[in-house]
PDB file of N, CA, C and O in Angstrom, chain B, residues numbered from 101:
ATOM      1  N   UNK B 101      -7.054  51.236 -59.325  1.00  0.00           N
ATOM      2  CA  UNK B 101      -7.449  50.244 -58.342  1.00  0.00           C
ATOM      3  C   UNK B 101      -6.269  49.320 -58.072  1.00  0.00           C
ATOM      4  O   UNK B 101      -5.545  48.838 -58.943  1.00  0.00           O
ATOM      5  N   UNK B 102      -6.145  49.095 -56.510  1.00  0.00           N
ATOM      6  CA  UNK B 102      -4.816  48.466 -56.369  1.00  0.00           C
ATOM      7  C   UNK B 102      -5.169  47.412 -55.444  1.00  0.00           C
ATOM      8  O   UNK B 102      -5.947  47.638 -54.518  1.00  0.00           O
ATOM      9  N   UNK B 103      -4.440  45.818 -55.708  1.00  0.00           N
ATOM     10  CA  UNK B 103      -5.281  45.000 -54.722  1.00  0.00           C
ATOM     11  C   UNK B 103      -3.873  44.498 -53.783  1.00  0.00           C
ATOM     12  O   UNK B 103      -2.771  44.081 -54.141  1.00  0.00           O
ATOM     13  N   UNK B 104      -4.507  44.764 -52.351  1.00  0.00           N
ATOM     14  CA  UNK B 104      -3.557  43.791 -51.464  1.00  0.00           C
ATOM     15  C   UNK B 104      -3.973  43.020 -50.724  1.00  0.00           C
ATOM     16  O   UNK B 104      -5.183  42.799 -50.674  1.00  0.00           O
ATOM     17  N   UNK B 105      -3.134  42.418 -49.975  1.00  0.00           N
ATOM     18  CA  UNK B 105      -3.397  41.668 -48.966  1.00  0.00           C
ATOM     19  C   UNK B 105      -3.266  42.028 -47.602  1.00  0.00           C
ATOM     20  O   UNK B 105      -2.269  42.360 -46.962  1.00  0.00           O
ATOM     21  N   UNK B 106      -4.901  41.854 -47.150  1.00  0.00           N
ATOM     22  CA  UNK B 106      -4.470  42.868 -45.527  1.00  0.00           C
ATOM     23  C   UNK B 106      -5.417  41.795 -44.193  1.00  0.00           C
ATOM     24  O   UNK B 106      -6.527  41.262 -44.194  1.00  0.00           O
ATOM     25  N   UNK B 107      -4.796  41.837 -43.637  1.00  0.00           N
ATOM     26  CA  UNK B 107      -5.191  40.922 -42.029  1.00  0.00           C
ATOM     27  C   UNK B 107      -6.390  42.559 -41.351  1.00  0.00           C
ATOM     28  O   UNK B 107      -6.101  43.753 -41.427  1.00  0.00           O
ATOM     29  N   UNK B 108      -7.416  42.049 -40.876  1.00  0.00           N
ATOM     30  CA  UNK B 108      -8.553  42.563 -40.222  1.00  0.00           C
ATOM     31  C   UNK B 108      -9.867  42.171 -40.208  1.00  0.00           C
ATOM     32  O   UNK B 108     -10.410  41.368 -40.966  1.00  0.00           O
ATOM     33  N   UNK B 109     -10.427  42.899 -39.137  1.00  0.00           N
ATOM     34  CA  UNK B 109     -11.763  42.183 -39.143  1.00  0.00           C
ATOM     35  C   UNK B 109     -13.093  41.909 -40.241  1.00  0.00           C
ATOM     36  O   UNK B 109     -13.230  42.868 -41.000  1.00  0.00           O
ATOM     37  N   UNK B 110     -13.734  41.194 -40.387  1.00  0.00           N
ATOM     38  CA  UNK B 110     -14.052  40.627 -41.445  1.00  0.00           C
ATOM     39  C   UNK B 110     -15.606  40.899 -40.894  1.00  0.00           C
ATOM     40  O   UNK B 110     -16.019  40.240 -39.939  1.00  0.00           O
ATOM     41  N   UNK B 111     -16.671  42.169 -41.716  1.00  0.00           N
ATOM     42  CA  UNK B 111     -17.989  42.504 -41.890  1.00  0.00           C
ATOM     43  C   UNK B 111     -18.819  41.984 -42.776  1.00  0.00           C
ATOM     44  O   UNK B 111     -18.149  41.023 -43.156  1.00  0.00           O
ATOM     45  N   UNK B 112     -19.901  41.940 -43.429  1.00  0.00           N
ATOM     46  CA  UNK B 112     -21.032  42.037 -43.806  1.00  0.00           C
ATOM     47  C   UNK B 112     -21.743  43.171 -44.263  1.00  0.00           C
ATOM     48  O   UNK B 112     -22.912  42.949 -43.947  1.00  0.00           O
ATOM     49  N   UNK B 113     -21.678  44.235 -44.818  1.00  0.00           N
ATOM     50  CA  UNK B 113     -22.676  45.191 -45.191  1.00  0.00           C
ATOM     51  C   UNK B 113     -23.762  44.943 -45.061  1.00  0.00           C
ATOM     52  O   UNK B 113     -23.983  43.740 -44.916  1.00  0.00           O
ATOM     53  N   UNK B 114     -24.700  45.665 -45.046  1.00  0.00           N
ATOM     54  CA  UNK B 114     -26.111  45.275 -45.672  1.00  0.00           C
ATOM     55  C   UNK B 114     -26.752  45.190 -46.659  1.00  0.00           C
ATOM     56  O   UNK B 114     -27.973  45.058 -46.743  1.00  0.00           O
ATOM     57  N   UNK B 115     -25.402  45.312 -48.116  1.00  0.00           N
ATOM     58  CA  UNK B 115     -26.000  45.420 -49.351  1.00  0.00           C
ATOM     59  C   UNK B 115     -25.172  43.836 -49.316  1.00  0.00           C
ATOM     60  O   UNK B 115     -25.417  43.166 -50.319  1.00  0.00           O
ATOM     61  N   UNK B 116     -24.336  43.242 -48.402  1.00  0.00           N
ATOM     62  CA  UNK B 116     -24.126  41.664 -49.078  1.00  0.00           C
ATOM     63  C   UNK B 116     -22.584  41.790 -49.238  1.00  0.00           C
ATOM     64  O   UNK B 116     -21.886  40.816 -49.521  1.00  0.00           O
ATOM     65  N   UNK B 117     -22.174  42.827 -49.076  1.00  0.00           N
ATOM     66  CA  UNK B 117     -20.785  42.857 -49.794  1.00  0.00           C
ATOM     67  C   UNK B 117     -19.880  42.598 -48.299  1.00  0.00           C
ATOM     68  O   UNK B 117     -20.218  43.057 -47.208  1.00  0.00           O
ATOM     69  N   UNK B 118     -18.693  41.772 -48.552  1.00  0.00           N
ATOM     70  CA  UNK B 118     -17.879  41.275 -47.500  1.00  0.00           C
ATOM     71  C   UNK B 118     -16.506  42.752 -47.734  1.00  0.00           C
ATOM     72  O   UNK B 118     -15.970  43.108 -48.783  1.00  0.00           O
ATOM     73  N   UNK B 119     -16.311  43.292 -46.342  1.00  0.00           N
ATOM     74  CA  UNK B 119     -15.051  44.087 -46.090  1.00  0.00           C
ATOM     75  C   UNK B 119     -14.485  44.046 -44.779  1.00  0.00           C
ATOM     76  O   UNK B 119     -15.175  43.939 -43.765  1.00  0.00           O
ATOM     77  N   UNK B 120     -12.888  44.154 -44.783  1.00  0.00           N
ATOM     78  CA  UNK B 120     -12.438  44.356 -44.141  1.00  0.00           C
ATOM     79  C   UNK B 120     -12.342  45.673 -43.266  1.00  0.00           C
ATOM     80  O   UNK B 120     -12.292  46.747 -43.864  1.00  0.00           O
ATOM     81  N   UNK B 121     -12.309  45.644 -41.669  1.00  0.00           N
ATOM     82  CA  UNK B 121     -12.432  46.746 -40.652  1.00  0.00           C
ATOM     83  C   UNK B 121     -11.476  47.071 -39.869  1.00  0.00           C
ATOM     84  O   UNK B 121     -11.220  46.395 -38.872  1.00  0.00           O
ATOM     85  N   UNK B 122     -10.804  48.148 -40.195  1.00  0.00           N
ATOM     86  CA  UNK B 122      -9.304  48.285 -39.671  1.00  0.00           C
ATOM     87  C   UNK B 122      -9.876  49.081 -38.018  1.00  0.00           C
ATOM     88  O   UNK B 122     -10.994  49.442 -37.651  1.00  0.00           O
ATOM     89  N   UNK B 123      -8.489  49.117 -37.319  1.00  0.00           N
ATOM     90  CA  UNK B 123      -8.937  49.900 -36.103  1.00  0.00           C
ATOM     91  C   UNK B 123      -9.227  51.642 -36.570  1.00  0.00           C
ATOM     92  O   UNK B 123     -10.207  52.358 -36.362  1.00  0.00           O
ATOM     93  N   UNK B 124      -8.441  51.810 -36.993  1.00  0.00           N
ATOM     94  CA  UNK B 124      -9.285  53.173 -37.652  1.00  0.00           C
ATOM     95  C   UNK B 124     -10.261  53.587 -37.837  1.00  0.00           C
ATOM     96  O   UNK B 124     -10.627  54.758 -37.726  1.00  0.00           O
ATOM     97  N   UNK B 125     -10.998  52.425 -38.236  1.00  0.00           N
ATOM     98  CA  UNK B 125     -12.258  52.565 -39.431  1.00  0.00           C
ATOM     99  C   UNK B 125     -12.280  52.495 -40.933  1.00  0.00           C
ATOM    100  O   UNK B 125     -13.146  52.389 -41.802  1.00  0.00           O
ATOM    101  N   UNK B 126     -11.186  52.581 -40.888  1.00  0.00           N
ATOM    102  CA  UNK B 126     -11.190  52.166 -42.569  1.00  0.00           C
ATOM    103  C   UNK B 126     -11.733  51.193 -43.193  1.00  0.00           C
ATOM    104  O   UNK B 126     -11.657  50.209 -42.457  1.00  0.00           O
ATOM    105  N   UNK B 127     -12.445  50.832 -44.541  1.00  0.00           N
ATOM    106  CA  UNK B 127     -13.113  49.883 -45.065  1.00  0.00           C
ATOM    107  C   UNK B 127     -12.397  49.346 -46.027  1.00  0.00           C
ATOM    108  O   UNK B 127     -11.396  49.945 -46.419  1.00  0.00           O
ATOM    109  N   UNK B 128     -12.696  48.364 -46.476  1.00  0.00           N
ATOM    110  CA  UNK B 128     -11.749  47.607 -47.413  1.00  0.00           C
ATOM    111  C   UNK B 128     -12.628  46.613 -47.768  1.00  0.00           C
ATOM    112  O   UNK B 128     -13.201  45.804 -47.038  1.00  0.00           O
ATOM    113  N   UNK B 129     -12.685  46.770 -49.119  1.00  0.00           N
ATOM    114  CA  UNK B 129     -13.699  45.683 -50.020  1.00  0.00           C
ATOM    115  C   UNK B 129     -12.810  44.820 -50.114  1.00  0.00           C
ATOM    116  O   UNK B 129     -11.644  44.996 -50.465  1.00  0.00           O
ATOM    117  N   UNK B 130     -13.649  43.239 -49.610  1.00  0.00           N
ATOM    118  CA  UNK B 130     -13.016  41.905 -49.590  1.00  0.00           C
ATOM    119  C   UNK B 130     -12.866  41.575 -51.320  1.00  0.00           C
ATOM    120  O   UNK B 130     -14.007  41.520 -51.778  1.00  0.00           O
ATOM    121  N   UNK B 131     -12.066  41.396 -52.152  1.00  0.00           N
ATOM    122  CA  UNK B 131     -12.567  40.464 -53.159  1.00  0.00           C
ATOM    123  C   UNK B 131     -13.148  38.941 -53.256  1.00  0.00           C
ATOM    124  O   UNK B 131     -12.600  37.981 -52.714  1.00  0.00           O
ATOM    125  N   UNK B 132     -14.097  38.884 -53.872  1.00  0.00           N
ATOM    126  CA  UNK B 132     -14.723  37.530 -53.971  1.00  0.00           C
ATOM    127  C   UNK B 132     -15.128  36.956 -55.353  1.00  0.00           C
ATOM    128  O   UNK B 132     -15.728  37.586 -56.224  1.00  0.00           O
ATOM    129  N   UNK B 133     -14.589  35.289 -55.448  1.00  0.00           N
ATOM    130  CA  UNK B 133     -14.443  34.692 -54.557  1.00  0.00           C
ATOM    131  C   UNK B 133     -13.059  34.693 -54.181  1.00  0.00           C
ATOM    132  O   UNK B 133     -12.338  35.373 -54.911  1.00  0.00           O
ATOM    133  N   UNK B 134     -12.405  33.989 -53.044  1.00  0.00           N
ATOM    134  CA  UNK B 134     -11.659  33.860 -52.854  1.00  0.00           C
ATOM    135  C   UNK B 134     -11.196  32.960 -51.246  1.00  0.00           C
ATOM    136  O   UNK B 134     -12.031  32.882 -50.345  1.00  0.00           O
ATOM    137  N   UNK B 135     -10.040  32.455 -51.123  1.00  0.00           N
ATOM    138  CA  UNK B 135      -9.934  31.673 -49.928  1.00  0.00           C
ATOM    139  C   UNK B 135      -9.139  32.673 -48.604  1.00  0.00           C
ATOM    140  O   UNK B 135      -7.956  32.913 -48.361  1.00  0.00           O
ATOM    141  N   UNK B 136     -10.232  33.016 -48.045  1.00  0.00           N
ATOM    142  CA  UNK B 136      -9.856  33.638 -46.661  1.00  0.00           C
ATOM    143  C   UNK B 136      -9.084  32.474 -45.611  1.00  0.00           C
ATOM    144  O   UNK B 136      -9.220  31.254 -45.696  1.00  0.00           O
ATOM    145  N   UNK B 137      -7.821  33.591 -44.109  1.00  0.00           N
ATOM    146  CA  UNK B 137      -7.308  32.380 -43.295  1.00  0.00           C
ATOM    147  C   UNK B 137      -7.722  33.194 -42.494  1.00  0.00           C
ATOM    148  O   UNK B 137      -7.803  34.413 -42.646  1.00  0.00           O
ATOM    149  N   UNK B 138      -8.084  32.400 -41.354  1.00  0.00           N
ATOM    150  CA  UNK B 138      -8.973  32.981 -40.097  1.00  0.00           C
ATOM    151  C   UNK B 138      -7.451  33.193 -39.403  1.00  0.00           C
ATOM    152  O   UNK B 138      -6.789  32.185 -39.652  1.00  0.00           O
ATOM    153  N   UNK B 139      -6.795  34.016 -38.737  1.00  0.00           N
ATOM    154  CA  UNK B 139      -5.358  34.128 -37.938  1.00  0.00           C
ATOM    155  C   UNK B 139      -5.438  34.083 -37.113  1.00  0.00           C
ATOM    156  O   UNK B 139      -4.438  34.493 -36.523  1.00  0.00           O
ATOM    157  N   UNK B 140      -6.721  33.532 -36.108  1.00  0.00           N
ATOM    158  CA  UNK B 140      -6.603  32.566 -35.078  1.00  0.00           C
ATOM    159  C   UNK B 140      -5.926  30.974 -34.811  1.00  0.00           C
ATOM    160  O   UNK B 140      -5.105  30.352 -34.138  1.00  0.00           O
ATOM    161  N   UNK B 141      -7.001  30.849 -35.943  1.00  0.00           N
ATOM    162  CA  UNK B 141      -6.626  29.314 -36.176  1.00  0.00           C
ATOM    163  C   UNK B 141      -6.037  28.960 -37.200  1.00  0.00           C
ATOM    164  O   UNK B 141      -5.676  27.784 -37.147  1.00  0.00           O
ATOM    165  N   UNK B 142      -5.682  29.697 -38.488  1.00  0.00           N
ATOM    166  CA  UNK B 142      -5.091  29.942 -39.901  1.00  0.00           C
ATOM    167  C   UNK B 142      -5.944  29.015 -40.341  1.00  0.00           C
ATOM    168  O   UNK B 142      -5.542  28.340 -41.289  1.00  0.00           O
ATOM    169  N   UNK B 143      -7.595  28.670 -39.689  1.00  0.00           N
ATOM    170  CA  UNK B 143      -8.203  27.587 -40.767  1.00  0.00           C
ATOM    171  C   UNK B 143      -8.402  28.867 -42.118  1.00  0.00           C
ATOM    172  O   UNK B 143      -8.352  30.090 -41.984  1.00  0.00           O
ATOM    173  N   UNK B 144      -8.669  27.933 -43.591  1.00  0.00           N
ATOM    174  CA  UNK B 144      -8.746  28.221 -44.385  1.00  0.00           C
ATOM    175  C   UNK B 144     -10.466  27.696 -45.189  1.00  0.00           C
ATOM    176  O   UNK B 144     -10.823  26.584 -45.578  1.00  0.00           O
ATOM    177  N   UNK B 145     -11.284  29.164 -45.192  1.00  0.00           N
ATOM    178  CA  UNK B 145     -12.824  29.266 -45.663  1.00  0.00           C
ATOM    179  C   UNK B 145     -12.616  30.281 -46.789  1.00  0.00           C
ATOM    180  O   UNK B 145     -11.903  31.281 -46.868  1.00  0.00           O
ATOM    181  N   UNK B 146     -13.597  29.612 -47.757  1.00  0.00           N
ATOM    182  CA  UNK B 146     -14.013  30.135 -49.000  1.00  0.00           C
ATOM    183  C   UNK B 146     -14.906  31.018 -48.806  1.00  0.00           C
ATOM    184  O   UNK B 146     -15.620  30.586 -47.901  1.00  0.00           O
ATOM    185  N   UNK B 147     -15.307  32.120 -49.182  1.00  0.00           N
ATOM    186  CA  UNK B 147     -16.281  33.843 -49.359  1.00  0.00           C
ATOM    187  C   UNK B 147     -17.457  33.085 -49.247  1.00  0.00           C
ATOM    188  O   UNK B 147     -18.070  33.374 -48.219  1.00  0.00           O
ATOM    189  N   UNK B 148     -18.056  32.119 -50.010  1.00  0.00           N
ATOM    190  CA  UNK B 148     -19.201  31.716 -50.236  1.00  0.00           C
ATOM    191  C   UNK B 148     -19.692  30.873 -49.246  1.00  0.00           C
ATOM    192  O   UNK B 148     -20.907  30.720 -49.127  1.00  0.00           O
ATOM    193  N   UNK B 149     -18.756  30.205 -48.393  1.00  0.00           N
ATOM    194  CA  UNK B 149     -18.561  29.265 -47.127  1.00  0.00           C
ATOM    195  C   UNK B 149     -18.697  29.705 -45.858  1.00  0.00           C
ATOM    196  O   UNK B 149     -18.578  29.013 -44.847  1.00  0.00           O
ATOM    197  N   UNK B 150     -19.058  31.367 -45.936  1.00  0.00           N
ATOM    198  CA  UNK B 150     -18.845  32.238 -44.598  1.00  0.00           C
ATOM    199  C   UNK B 150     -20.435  32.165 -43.757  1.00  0.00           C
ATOM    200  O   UNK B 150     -21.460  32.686 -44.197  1.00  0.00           O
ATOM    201  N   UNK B 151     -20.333  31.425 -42.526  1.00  0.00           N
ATOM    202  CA  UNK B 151     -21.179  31.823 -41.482  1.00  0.00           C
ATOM    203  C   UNK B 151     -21.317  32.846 -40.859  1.00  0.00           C
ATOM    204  O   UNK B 151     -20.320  33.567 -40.904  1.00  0.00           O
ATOM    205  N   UNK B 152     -22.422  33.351 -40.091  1.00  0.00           N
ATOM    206  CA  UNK B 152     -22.681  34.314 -39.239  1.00  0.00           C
ATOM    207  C   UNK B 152     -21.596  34.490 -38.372  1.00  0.00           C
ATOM    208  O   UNK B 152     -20.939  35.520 -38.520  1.00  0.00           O
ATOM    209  N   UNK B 153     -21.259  33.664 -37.461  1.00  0.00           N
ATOM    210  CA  UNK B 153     -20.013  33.323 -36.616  1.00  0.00           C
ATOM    211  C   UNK B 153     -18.883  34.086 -37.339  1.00  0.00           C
ATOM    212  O   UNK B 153     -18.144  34.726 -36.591  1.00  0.00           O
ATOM    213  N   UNK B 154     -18.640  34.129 -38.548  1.00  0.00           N
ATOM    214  CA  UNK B 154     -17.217  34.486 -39.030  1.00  0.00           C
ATOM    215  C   UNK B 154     -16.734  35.761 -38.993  1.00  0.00           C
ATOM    216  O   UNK B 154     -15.599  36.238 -39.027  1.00  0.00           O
ATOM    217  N   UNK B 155     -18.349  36.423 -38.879  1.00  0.00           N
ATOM    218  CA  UNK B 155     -18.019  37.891 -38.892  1.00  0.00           C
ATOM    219  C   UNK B 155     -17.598  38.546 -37.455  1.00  0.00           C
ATOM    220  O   UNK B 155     -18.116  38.324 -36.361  1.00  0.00           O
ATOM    221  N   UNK B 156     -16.464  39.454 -37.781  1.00  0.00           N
ATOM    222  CA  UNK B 156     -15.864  39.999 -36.246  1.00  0.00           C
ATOM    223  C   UNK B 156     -14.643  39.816 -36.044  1.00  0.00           C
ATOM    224  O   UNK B 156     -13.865  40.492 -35.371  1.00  0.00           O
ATOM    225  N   UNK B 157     -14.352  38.260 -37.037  1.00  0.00           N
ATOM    226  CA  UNK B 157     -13.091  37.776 -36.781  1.00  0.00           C
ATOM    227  C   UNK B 157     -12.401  38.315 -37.777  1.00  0.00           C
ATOM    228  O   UNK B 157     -12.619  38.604 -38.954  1.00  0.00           O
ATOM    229  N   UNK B 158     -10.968  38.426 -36.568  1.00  0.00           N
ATOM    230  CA  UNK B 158      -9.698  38.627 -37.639  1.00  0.00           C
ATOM    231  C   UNK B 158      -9.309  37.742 -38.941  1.00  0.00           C
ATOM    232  O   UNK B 158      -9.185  36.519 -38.874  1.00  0.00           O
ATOM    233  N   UNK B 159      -9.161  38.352 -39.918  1.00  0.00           N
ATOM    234  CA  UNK B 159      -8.821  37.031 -41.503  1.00  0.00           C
ATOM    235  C   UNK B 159      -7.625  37.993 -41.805  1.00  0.00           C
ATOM    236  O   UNK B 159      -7.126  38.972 -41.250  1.00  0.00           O
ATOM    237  N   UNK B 160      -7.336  37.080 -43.227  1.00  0.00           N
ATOM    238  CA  UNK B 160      -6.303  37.930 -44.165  1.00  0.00           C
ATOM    239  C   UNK B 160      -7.013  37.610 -44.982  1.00  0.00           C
ATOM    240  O   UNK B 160      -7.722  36.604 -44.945  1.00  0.00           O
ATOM    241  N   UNK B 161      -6.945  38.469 -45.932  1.00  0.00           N
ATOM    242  CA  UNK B 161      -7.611  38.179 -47.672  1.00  0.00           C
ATOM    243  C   UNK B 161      -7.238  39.480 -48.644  1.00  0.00           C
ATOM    244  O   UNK B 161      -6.680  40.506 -48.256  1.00  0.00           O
ATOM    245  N   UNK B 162      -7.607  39.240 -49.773  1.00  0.00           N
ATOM    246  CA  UNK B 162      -6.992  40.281 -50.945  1.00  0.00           C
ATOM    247  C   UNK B 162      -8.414  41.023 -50.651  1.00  0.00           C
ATOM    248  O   UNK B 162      -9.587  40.659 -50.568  1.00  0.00           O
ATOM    249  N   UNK B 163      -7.653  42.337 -50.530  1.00  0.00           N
ATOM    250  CA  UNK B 163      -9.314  43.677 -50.687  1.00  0.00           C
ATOM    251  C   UNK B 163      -8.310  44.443 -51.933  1.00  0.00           C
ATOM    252  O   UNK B 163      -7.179  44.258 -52.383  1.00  0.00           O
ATOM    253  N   UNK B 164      -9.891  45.775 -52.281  1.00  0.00           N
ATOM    254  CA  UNK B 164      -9.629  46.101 -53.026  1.00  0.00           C
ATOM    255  C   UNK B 164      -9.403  47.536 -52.444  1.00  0.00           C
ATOM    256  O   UNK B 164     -10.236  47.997 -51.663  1.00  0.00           O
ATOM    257  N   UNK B 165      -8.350  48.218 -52.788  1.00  0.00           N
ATOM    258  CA  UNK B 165      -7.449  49.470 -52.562  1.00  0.00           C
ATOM    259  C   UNK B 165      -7.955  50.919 -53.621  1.00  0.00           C
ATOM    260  O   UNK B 165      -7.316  51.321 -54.593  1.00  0.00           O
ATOM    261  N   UNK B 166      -8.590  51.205 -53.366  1.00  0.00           N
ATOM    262  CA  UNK B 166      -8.980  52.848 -54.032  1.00  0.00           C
ATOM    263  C   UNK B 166      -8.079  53.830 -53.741  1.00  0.00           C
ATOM    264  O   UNK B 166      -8.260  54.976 -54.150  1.00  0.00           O
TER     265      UNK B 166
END
């Protein structure tokens, strides 16, 4: 297991679990907790701090690499 840091869109599963959505399709488990930057605005939100609104948007954050 290898962890990086990757900029993409930021989902919701339906089991709860936060991942990142590349244009590909690729998935990428967000680690949590941790402090996400939105790269619109580079505001800076905590995993546990995430609104409905947040999802869709581009972030950076550490996922986890299989």
């Amino acid at each position: 297991m290898q962890i990086k840091v990757l900029t993409s869109a930021l989902w919701r599963d339906e089991a709860g679990w936060l991942y990142l959505l590349t244009l590909l399709g690729d998935r990428y488990e967000v680690i949590e907790p941790q402090t996400i930057t939105l790269t619109e605005t580079l505001e800076k939100v905590q995993t546990d701090e995430l609104e409905e609104y947040h999802y869709g948007m581009h972030v950076i954050a550490s996922c986890v690499i299989n």
